[in-house]
DSSP file (Angstrom, degrees, kcal/mol; ACC not computed):
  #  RESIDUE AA STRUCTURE BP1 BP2  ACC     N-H-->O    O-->H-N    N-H-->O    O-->H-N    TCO  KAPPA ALPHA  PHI   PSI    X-CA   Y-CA   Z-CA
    1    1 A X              0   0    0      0, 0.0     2,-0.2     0, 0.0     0, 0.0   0.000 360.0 360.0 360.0 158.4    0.0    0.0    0.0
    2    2 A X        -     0   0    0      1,-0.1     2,-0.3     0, 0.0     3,-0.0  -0.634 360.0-100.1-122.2 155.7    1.5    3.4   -0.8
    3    3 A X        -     0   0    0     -2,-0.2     5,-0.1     1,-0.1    -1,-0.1  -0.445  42.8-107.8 -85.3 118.6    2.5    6.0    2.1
    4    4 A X    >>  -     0   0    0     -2,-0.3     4,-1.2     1,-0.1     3,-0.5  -0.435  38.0-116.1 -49.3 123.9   -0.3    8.7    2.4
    5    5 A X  H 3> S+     0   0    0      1,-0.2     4,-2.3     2,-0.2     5,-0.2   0.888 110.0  50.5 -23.3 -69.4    1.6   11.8    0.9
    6    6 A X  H 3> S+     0   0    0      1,-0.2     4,-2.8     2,-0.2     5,-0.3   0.936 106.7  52.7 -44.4 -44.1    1.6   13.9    4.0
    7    7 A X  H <> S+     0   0    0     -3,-0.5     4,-2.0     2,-0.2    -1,-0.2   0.935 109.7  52.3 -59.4 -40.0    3.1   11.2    6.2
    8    8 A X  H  X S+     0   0    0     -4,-1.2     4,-2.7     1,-0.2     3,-0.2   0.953 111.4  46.6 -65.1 -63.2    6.1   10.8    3.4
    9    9 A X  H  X S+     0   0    0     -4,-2.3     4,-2.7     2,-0.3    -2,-0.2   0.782 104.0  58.3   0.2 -73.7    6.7   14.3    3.6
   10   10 A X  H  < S+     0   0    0     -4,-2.8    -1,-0.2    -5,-0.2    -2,-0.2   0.943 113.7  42.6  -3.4 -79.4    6.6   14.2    7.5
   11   11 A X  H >X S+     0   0    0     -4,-2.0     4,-2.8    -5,-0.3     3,-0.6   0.806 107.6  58.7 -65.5 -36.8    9.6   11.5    7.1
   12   12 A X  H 3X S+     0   0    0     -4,-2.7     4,-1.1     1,-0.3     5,-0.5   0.998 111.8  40.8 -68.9 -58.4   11.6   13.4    4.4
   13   13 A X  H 3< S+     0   0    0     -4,-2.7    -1,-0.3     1,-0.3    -2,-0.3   0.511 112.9  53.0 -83.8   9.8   11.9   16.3    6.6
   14   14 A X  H <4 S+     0   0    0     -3,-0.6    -1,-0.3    -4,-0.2    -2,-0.2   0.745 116.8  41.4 -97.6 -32.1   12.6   14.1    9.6
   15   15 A X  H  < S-     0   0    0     -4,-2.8    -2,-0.2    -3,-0.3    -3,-0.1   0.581  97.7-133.0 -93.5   4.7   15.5   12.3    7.6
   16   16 A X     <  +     0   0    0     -4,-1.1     2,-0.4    -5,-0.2    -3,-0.1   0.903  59.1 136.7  62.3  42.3   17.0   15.3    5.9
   17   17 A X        -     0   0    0     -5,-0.5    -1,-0.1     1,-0.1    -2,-0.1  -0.957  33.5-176.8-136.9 136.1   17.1   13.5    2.5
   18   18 A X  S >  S+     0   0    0     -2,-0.4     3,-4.5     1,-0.1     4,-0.5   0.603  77.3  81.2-113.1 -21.2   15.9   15.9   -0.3
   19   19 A X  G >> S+     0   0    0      1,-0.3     3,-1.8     2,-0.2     4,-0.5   0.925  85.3  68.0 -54.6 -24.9   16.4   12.5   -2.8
   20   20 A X  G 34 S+     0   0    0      1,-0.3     4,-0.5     2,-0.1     3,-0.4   0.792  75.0  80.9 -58.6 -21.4   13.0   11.6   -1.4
   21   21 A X  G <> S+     0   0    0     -3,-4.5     4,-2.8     1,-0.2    -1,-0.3   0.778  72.4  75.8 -77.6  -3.8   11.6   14.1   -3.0
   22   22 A X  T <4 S+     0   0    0     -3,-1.8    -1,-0.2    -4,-0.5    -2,-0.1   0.958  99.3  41.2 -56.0 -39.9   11.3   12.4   -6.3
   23   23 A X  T  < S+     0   0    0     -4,-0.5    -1,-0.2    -3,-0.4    -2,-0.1   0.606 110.3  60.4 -87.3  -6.1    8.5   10.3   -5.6
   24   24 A X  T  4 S+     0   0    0     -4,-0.5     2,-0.4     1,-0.1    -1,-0.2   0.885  98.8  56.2 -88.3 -29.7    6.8   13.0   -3.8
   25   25 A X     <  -     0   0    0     -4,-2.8     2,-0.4    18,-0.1    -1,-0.1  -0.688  66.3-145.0-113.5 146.9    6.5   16.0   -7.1
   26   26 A X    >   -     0   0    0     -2,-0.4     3,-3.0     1,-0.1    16,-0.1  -0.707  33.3 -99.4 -94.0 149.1    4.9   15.5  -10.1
   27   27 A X  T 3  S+     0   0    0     -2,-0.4    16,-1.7     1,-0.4    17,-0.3   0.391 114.7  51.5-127.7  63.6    6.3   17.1  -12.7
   28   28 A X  T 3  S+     0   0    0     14,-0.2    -1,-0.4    15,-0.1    14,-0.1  -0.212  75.9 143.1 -88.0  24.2    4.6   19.7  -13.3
   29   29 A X    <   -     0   0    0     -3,-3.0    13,-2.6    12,-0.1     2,-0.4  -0.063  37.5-150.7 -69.7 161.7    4.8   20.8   -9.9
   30   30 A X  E     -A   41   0A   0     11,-0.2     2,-0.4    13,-0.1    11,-0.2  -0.991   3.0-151.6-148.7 137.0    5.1   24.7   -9.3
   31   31 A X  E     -A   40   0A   0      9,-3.5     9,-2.9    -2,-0.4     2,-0.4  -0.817  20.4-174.8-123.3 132.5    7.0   25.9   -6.2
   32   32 A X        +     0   0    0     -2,-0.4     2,-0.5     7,-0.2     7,-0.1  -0.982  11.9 161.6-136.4 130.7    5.6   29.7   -4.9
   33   33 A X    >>  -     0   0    0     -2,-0.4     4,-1.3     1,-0.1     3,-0.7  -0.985  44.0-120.6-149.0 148.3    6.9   31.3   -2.5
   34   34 A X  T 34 S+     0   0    0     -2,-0.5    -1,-0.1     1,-0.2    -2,-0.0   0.599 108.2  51.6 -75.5   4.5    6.5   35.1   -1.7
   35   35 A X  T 34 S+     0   0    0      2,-0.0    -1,-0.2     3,-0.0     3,-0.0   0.678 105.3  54.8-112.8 -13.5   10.3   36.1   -1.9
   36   36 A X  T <4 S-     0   0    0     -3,-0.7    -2,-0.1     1,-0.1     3,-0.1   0.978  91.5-152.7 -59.0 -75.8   10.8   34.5   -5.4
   37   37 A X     <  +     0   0    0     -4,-1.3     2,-0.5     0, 0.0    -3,-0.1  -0.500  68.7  74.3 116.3 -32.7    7.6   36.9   -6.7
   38   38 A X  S    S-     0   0    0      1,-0.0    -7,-0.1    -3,-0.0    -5,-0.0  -0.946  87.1-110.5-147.2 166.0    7.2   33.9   -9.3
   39   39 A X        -     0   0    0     -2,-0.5     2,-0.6     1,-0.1    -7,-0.2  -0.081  23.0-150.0 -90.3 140.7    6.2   31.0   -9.8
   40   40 A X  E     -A   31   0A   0     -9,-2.9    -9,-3.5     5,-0.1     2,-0.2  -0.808  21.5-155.0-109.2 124.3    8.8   28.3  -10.5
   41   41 A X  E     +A   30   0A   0     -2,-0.6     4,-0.3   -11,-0.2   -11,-0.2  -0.651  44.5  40.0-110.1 153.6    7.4   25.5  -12.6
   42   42 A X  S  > S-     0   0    0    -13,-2.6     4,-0.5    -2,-0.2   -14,-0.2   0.179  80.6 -89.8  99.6 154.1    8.5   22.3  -12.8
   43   43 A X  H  > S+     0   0    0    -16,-1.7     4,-1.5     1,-0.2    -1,-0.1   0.765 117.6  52.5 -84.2 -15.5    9.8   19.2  -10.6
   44   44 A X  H  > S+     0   0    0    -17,-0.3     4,-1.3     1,-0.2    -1,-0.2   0.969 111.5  43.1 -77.0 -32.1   13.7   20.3  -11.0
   45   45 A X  H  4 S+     0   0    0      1,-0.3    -1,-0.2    -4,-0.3    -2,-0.2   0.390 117.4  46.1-116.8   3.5   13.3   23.6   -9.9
   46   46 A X  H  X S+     0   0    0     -4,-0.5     4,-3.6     2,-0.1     3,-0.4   0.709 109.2  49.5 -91.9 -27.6   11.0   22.8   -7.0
   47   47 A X  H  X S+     0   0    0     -4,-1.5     4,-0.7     1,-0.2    -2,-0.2   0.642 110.6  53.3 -97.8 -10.0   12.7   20.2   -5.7
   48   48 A X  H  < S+     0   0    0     -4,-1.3    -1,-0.2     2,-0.1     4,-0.2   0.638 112.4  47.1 -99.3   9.3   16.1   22.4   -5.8
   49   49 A X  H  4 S+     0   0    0     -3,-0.4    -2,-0.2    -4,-0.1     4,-0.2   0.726 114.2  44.9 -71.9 -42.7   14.2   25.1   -3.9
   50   50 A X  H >< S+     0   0    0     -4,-3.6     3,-0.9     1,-0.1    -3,-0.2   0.889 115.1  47.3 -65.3 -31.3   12.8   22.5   -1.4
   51   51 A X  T 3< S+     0   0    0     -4,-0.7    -1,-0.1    -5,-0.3    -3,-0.1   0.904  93.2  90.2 -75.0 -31.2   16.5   20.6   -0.8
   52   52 A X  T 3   +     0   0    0     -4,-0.2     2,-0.6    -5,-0.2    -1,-0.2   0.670  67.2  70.5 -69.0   2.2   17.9   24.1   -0.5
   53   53 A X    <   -     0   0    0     -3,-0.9     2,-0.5    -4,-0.2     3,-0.1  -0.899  68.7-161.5-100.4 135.8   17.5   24.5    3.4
   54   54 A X        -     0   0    0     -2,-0.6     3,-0.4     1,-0.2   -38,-0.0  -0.956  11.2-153.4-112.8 130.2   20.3   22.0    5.3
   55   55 A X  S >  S+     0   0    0     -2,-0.5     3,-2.6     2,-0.1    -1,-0.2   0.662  84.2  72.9  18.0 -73.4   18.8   21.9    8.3
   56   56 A X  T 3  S+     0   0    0      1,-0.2     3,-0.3     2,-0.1    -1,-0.1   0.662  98.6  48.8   2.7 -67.1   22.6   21.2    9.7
   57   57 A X  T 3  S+     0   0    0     -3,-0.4    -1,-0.2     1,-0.2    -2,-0.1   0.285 104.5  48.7-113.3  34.2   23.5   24.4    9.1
   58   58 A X  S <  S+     0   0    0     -3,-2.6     2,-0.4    -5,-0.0    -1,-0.2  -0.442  88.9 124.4-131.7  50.5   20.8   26.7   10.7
   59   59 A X              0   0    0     -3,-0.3    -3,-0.1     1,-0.1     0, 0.0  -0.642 360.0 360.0-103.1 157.9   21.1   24.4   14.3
   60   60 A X              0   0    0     -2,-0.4    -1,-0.1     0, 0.0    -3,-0.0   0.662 360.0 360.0-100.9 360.0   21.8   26.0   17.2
């Protein structure tokens, strides 16, 4: 049985693995965010906007 989205999601950010996001964006997926100003289409250029916080290096 396949992992309810959210829950996968959930687990990618608990494991810090942005390779998970392949099976998560379709791809056409379109990444928006208010500091871009526009919208970034597509699964590469979402999924290197989502991988681009390390976690690692904003730890206290």
């Amino acid at each position: 049985m396949n992992q309810h989205p959210i829950e996968a999601w959930h687990q990618l950010v608990k494991s810090s693995d942005p390779s998970r996001l392949d099976s998560l964006l379709a791809e056409d997926a379109v990444f928006i965010s208010p500091i871009v100003h526009t919208p970034q289409r597509g699964k590469a250029l979402t999924k290197a906007y989502l991988s681009a916080h390390d976690p690692r290096r904003h730890s206290r």
